[in-house]
N, C-alpha and C positions, 0 to 999 in steps of 0.2 A: 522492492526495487522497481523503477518506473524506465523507462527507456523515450528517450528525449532531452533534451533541452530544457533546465530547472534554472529558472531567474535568482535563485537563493545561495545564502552559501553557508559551508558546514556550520553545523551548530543552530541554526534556524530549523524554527518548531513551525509545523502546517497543520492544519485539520484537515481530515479527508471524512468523507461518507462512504462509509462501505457496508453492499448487502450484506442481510445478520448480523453484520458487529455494530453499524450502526456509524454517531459520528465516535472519533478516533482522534486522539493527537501523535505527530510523532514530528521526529525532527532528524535534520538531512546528519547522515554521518561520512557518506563519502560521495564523490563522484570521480568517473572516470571516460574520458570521451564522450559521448551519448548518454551514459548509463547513470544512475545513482541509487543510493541504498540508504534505508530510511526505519528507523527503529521506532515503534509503537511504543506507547506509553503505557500501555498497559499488559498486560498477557491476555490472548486470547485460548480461551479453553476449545483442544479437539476437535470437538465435533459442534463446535459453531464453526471453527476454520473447514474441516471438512466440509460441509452447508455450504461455505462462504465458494469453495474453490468450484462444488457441483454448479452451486448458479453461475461462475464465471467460464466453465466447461462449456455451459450449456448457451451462455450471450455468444460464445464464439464460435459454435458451431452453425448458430442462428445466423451468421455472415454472409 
């Protein structure tokens, strides 16, 4: 899910970079005011997502 403002609409595929997983494709499945939600194209195993969320814990604590 991203929170903002997305130029795209349902059904439209993005690439993203993300620490540990690397680049990623997914594509928008809904949006709702501000919000939307965006299913990866692949499965990410456990404990790369776990890795993934400690580095994102950890940029945002760095704020």
């Amino acid at each position: 899910m991203c929170v903002g403002e997305v130029a795209i609409d349902r059904g439209e595929r993005v690439l993203i970079q993300l620490p540990v997983i690397g680049r990623i494709e997914a594509h928008l499945v809904w949006t709702h005011r501000d919000r939307s939600g965006f299913q990866l194209e692949r499965v990410i195993r456990p404990d790369d997502f776990r890795a993934l969320l400690a580095i994102l814990k950890g940029k945002r604590a760095a704020r």
